[in-house]
N, C-alpha and C positions, 0 to 999 in steps of 0.2 A: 504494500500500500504506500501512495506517495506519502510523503512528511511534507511537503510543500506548493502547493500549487496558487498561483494569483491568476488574479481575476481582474479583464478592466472594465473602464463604464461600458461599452458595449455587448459584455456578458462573456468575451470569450475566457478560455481558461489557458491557460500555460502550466504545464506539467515543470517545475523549474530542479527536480532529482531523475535526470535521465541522463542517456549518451549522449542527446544536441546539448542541453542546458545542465551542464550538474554544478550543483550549489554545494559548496562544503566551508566549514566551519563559520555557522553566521554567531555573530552577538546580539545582544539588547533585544532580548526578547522575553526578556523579566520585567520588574514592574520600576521605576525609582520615584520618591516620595520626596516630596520637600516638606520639612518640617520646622515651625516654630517654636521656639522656647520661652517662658516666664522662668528668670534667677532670680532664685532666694539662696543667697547665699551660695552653700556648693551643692544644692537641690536645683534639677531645670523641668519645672512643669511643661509637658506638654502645648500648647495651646490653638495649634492649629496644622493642620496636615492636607497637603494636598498632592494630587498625583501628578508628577514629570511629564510632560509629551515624550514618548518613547523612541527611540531611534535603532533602526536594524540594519549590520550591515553583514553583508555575506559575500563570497568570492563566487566566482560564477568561470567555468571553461566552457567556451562555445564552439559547437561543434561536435560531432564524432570523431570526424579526421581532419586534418588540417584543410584542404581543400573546402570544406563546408564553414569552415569557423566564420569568414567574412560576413557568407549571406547569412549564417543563423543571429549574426550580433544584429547585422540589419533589422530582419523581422521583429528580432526583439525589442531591438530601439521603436519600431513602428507600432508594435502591443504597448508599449508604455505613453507613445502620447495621447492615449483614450485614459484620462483621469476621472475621478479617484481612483487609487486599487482597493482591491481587497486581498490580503494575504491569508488564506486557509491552508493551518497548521494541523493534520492528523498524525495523531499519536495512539499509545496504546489507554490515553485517556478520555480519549474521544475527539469528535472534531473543531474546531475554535477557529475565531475568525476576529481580523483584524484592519480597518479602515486605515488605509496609506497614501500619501501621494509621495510622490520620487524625488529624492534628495540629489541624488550625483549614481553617473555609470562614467566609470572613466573607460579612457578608449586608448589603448598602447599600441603595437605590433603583438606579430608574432616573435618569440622570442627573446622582446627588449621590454617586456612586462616589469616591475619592482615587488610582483609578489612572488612570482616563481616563474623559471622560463623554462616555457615548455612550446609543444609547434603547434599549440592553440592560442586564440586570443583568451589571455585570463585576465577578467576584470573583477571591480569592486564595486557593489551596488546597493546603494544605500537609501533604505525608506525612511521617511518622520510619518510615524502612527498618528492619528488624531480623533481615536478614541480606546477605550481597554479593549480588551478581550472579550469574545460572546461568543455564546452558540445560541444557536436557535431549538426553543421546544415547542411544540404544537398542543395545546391546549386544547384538551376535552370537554364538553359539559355533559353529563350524564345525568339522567332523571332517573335514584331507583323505583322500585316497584315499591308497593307498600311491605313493610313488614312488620309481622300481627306482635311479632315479640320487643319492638322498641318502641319504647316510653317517651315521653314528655312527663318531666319530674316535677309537675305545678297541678294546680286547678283552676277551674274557671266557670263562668257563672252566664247560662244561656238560656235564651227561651228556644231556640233553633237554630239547627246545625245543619251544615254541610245542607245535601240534597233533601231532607229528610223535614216533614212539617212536625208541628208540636203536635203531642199526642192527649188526648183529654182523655183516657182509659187513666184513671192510678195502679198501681201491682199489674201492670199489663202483663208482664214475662211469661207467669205461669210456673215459672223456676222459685222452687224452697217454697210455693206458695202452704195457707193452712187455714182453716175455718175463718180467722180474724182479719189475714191479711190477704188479699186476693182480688183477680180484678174487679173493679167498678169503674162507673161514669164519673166525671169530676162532677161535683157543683151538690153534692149530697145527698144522690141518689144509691140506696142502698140495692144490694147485690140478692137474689131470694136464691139464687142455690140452684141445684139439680131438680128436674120436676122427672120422676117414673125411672128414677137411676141411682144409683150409690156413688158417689164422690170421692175421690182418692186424688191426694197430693203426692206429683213424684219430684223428685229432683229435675225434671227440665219442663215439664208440665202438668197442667192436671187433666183426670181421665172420668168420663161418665160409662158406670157399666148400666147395660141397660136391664132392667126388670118388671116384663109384664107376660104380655100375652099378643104380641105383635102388633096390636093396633092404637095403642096408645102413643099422644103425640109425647118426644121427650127432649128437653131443651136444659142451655143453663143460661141462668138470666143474668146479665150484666146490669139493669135498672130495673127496678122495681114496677109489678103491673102498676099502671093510671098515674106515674110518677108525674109532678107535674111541672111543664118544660118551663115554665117563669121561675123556679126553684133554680134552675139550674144556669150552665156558663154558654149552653149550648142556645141558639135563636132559630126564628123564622127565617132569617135573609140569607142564611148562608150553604153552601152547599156540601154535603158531608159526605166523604167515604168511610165505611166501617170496615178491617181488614181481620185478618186469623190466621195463623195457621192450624191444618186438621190433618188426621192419618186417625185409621181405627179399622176394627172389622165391620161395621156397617158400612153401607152400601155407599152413601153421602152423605152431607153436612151440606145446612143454609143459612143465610143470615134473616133476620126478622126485626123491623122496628113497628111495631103498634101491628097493626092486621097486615101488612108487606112484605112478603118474602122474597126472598134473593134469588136466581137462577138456581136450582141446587147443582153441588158440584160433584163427580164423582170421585171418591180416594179408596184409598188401598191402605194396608198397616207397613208397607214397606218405606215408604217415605212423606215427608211432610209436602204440603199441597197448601197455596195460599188463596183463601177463600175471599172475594172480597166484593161489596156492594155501595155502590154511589145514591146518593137520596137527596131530599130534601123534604122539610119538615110540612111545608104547606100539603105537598103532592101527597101526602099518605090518606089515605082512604077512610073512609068511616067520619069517625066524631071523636078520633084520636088524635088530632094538631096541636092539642093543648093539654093533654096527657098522653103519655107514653110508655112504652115499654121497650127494650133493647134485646133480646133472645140470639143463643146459636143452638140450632136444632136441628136435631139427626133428620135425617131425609133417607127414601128407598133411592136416592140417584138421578129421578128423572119427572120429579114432580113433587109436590106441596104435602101429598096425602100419607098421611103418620101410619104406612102401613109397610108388613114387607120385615118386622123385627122380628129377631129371636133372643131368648134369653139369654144373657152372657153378652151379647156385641157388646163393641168397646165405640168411645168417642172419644179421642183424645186432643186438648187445644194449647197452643199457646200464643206467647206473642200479638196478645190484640190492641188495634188500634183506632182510636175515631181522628180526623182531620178533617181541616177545614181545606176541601180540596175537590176536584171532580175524577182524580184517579187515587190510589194508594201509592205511598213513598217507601221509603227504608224506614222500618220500625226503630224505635229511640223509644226510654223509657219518656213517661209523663216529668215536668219540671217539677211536680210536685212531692215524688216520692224521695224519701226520706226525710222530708223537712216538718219539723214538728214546729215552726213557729208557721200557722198557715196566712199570716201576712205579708209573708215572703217566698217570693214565686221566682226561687231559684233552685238550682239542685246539681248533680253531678248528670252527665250524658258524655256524647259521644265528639270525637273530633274525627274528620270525613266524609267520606260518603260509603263504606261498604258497611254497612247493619244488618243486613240480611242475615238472620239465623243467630245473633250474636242474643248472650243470656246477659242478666243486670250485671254491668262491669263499671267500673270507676270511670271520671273522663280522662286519665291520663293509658288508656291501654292502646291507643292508636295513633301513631305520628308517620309522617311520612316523609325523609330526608332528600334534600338534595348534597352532592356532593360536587366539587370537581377536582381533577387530577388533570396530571401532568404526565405526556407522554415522548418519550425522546420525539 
C-alpha cells in the first residue's frame, strides 16, 4: 500500500512511493506548538498554546531510468501548479490527510544534485501545511426499533398518550382483578357482576362459566341496569367506541349498551379476539337515552338470541375500553386508577404507541432510543 500519494485541485492523484516518483526520507510531519508562559519566579505557567503551520520536506528521484527523469520532473512540475494539495498519508494506522500548497522543488542536473549524485534528477520538495491532520468518517443515523426491556427512569402525568384515546372503563385490565376491584364505567356507575354464570379472577383476566340450561341470556355488566347517564362523565354529543378482548368455549361474545347489540363476533379458546362496537347515546333504541346499561354477552356466533349454550362454556375478557372516538385505539389503563385522591385526574400509563395486549404496567416500561454512530 502507498504511504504517500497527493492530490491537486483538479482531483488527480500522484502515486509519489514508486519507480517514476520515489520519495525517501521526508520531515515535519509531526505537529510543532508554540507556546506561552506566565513566570512566577522559577515556576512558568502555561498560558497559551497554539499550533505551528507545518512544513514537509522530502527528496524525491525522478524517473525509472535516467532517460525518463527529465519528462517525469516535467509532468510533475505541471500536477503541482493545480493548487491547493492534498497530501494523503496511509499507514498501518489508517488513512490521514493533509491541506498543502508548494513551498520550493528545486531543479539540478543529473549528476550535479547537492543531495546525492546519482543518473536521476534528485530533488527537494517542500510543502507548508495549512491545516492539521484529518480523516474522514461517515456518519450514521440509525432509528432503533423499540425495545420492550429499556426504561425511562422518571414518571409523568397524562391524560393521553401516544396513539391511544383516554379510557373511561376504571380496573379495565382484567389482570389480578377481585370482587372489589374490577372493571366499571367512570363517573359512579357500579358494576352488577355475572348474570346465569360463576365469576372467576385469573391472573391476566376474568372468566364467566356459564350455568343453565342453554337458553338463558348471560352477560357481565360493566354499568348498572337504568344507570342514569347525567350521573355520569359520559354525554349525549359525543360518539363512543366500547372495545374487549374475548376467547372462551362459547360460540361468540357481543357488546350491549341499553337494548343495542353489537355484530356478534365469532372466537375460539385459542386466542384472544378484539371485540369492539361504535354508538352513540341519542341512536339507542327504546326509552333508554337517559338510563343505561353497558353488558358483554355470550352470543351463539351469528345472532342476538341467548341460545345454543351448554353447561360449563367458558367467556373469558379483558382489557376493556370506552373512548370518545368513532373507531377503537391501543388500550391504556383509565387516568384514574390508582389515585385515591379523586380530585386528581392523573395517574401512571403508557409512553408510545404499541399497547396492544400489554397488562397494568408502570409508565416508565417503554422508551424508544435513538442512537448515532460513527462508521470509518
Amino acid at each position: 500500500m502507498s504511504m504517500f500519494v497527493l492530490q491537486n485541485a483538479r482531483g488527480e492523484l500522484v502515486d509519489i512511493l514508486n519507480d517514476d516518483l520515489l520519495a525517501y526520507t521526508p520531515t515535519g510531519l509531526g505537529t510543532v506548538f508554540a507556546n506561552t508562559y506566565n513566570q512566577y519566579e522559577n515556576y512558568f505557567k502555561l498560558s497559551k498554546t497554539t499550533v505551528q503551520q507545518g512544513q514537509m520536506s522530502i527528496n524525491i528521484l525522478f524517473g525509472d531510468i535516467e532517460s525518463h527523469s527529465y519528462q517525469t520532473f516535467t509532468q510533475f512540475a505541471t500536477f503541482l501548479a493545480y493548487q491547493p494539495l492534498t497530501l494523503i498519508y496511509t499507514t498501518s494506522a489508517g488513512t490521514w490527510k493533509r491541506e498543502a500548497r508548494l513551498n520550493a522543488l528545486t531543479k539540478t542536473e543529473i549528476g550535479g544534485t547537492t543531495i546525492n549524485s546519482v543518473d536521476r534528477l534528485n530533488e527537494q520538495f517542500t510543502l507548508d501545511f495549512i491545516n492539521p491532520w484529518y480523516n474522514n468518517k461517515t456518519g450514521t443515523y440509525k432509528t432503533y426499533s423499540q425495545d420492550l426491556n429499556l426504561s425511562i427512569f422518571g414518571k409523568g402525568f397524562f391524560n393521553e398518550l401516544g396513539t391511544a384515546n383516554r379510557n373511561y372503563i376504571q380496573n379495565s385490565s382484567g389482570a389480578n382483578s377481585n370482587v372489589s376491584v374490577r372493571p366499571t364505567v367512570i363517573g359512579g356507575l357500579n358494576t352488577v357482576g355475572s348474570v346465569n354464570s360463576t365469576l372467576t379472577y385469573n391472573s391476566d383476566s376474568i372468566q364467566l362459566t356459564y350455568i343453565g340450561t342453554g337458553t338463558q341470556e348471560w352477560y357481565y355488566s360493566l354499568a348498572d341496569s337504568w344507570s342514569d347517564l347525567s350521573d355520569s362523565v359520559l354525554n349525549f354529543d359525543n360518539t363512543y367506541t366500547l372495545s374487549v378482548y374475548v376467547k372462551g368455549t362459547v360460540p361468540g361474545a357481543m357488546l350491549r349498551v341499553s337494548d343495542v347489540f353489537s355484530t356478534p363476533l365469532k372466537i375460539n379458546n385459542n386466542s384472544w379476539a378484539r371485540l369492539t362496537y361504535t354508538f352513540k347515546f341519542p341512536n339507542l333504541a327504546g326509552d333508554h337515552m337517559s338510563q343505561f346499561y353497558i353488558r358483554l354477552n355470550a352470543s351463539n356466533g351469528t345472532d342476538t338470541n341467548a341460545t345454543g349454550f351448554t353447561d360449563g362454556q367458558t367467556l373469558l375478557f379483558k382489557q376493556f375500553k370506552l373512548e370518545v372516538s368513532d373507531k377503537a385505539t391501543d388500550w391504556i389503563t383509565a387516568p384514574e386508577d390508582g389515585v385515591t385522591d379523586k380530585n386528581m385526574d392523573y395517574t401512571y400509563g403508557y409512553m408510545g404507541t404499541h399497547f396492544t395486549n400489554d397488562v397494568n404496567q408502570p409508565l416508565a416500561d417503554k422508551a424508544q432510543a435513538d442512537k448515532t454512530h460513527l462508521n470509518n
